[in-house]
C-alpha positions as CSV (number, residue, x, y, z in Angstrom):
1,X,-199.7,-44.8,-66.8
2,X,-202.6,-47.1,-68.3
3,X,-201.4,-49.1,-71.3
4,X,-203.3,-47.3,-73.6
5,X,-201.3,-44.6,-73.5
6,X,-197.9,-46.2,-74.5
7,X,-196.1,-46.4,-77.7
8,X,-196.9,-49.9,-77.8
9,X,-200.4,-49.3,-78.3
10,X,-199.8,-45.9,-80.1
11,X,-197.4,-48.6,-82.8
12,X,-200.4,-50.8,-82.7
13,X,-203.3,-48.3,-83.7
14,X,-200.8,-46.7,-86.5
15,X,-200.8,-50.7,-88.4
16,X,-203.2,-52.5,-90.2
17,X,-205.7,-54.8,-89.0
18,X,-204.4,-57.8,-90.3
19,X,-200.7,-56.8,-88.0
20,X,-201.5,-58.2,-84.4
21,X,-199.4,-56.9,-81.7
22,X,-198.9,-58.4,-78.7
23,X,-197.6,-56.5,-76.0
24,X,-196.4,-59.0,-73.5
25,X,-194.3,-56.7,-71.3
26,X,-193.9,-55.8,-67.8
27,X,-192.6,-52.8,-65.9
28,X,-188.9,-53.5,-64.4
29,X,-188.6,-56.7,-66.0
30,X,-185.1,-57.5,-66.1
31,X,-183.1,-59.7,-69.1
32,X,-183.6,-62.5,-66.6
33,X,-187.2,-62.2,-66.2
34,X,-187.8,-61.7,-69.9
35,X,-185.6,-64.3,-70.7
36,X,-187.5,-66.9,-68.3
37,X,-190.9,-66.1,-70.1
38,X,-189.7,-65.9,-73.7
39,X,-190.3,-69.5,-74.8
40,X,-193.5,-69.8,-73.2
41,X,-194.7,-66.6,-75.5
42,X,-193.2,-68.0,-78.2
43,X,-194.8,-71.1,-78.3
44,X,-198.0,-69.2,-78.0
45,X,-198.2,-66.7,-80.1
46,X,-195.7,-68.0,-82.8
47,X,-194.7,-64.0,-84.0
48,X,-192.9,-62.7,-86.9
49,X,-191.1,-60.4,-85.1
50,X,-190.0,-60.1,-81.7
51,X,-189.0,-56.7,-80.3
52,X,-186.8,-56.8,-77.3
53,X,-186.7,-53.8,-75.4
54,X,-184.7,-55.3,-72.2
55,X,-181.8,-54.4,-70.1
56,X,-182.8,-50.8,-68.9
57,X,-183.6,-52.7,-65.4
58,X,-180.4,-54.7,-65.4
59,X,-178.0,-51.4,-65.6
60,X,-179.9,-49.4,-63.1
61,X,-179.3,-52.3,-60.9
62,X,-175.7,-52.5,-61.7
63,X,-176.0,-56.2,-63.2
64,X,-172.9,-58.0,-64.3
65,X,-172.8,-57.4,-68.4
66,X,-171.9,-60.6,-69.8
67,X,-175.0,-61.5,-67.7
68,X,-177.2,-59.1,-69.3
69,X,-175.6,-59.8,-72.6
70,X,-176.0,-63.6,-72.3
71,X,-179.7,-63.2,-71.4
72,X,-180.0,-61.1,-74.3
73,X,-178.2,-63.3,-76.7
74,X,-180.6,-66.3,-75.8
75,X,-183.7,-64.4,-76.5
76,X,-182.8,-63.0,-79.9
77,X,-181.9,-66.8,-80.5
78,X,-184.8,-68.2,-79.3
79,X,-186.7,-65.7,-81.2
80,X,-184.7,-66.4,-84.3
81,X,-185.1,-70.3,-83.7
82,X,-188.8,-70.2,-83.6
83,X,-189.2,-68.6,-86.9
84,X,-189.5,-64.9,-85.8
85,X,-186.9,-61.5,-87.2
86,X,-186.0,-59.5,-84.5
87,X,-186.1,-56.1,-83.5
88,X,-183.4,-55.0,-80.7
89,X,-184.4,-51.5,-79.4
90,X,-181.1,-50.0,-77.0
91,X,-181.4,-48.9,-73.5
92,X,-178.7,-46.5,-72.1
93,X,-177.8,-45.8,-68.4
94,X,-176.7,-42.9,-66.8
95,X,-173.5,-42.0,-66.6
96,X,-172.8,-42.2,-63.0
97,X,-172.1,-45.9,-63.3
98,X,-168.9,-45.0,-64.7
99,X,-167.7,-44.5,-68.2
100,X,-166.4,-47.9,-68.8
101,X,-169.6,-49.7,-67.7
102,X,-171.5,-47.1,-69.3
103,X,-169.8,-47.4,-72.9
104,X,-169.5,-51.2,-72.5
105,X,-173.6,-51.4,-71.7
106,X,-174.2,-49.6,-74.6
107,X,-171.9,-51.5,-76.9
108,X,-174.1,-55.1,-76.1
109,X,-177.0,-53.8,-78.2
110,X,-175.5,-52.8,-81.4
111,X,-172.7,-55.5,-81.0
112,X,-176.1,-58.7,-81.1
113,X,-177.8,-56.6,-83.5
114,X,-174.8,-57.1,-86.0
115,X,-174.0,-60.7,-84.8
116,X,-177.2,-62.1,-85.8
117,X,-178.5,-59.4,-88.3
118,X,-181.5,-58.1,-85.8
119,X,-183.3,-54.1,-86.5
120,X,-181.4,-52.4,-84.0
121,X,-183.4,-48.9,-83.4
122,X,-182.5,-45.7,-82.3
123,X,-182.7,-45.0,-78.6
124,X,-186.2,-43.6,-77.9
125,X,-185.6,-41.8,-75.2
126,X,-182.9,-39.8,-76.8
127,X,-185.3,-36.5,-76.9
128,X,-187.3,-37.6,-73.4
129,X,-184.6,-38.5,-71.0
130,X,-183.3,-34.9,-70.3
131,X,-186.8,-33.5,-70.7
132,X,-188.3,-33.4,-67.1
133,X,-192.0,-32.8,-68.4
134,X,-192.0,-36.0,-70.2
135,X,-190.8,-37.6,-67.0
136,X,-192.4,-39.2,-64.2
137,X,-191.5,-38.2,-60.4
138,X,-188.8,-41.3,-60.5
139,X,-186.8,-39.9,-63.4
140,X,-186.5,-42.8,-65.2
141,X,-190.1,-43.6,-66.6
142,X,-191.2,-41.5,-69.2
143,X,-194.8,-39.6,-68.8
144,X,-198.2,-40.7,-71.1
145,X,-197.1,-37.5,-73.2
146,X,-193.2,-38.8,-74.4
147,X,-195.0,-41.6,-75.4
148,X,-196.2,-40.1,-79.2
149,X,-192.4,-39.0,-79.0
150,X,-190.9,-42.4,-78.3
151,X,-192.8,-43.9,-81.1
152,X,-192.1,-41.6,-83.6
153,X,-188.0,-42.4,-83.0
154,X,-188.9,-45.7,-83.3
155,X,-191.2,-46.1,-86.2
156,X,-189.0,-46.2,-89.3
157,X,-186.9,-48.9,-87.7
158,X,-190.1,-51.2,-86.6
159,X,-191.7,-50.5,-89.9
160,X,-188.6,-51.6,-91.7
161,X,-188.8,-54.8,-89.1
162,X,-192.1,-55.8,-89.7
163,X,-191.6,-55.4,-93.4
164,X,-188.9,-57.8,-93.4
165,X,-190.7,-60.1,-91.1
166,X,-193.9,-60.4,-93.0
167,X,-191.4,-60.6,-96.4
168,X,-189.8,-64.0,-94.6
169,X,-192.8,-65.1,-93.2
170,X,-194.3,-65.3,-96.8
C-alpha cells in the first residue's frame, strides 16, 4: 500500500498548513527498532507531539513484555524529555498467545499512558481487524480502504493531542 493512502497521510491532509507531520515510520518495526531511531528523530525534527504506535510487531513475535514495555517507556520519556506531549495509540494481539499474555500486552499501553499523562487512543483496528475486506492477504495489515476507518477512531484523540501540544508549546 503506497503511503498516500494511509491514515497518516489521510490525519495530515485533514490539518492545517501550519501542522507539519512527519511520518517517520516503518513497516514491522519493533519497540526495539523504534526505540533505536527515536533520539536521532528527535533531535531533528524537535516535534510537539510524538505518536507512538509500537509494539504490534513485538507480540506477534511473542517478545518478552517488560521488554516491550521498557522500550516503550524510554520513548515516551525521551519524547517527553525533549519537549514533545505524547500520543500512545494501543496495539492488541490475537488471542492465541494465551489469555494471560494477551491481557497483560494490552494492559502496558493504558498502564504508560496514566504513568506519564500521554493521549492514549482507542484501538483503530477495533472495527477492521475482523473485517476480511479491509485486510490484506496476511491478516494482519489492514487494506488502503480501512485506512479512512482507522483515522476516524483515532481523530478525536490526536486532535485532542495536538491541541494540548501546540497549547504547551506556546
Amino acid at each position: 500500500m503506497d503511503l498516500e493512502q494511509g491514515w497518516v497521510a489521510l490525519w495530515t491532509n485533514s490539518l492545517d498548513d501550519s501542522t507539519e507531520v512527519i511520518n517517520a515510520s516503518i513497516s514491522g518495526e519493533t519497540t526495539s527498532g523504534g526505540l533505536t531511531r527515536l533520539p536521532n528523530l528527535l533531535d531533528r525534527y524537535q516535534p510537539i507531539l510524538v505518536v507512538i504506535e509500537l509494539g504490534g510487531n513485538d507480540g506477534l513475535r511473542g517478545y518478552p513484555l517488560p521488554r516491550m514495555r521498557a522500550n516503550l517507556e524510554q520513548m515516551i520519556q525521551l519524547s517527553i524529555e525533549a519537549g514533545a506531549q505524547v500520543a500512545l495509540i494501543p496495539m492488541q494481539i490475537p488471542p492465541n498467545y494465551g489469555p494471560a499474555y494477551t491481557r497483560q500486552f494490552s494492559a502496558v499501553y493504558s498502564e504508560l499512558a496514566e504513568q506519564y499523562d500521554a493521549v492514549l487512543t482507542p484501538f483503530f483496528l477495533a472495527d477492521v481487524a475482523l473485517e476480511s475486506d479491509l485486510m490484506q492477504s496476511d491478516g494482519i495489515h489492514p487494506t488502503a480502504d480501512a485506512q479512512p476507518i482507522m483515522l476516524n477512531a483515532l481523530k478525536d484523540a490526536l486532535t485532542h493531542a495536538l491541541e494540548r501540544a501546540k497549547d504547551t508549546s506556546l
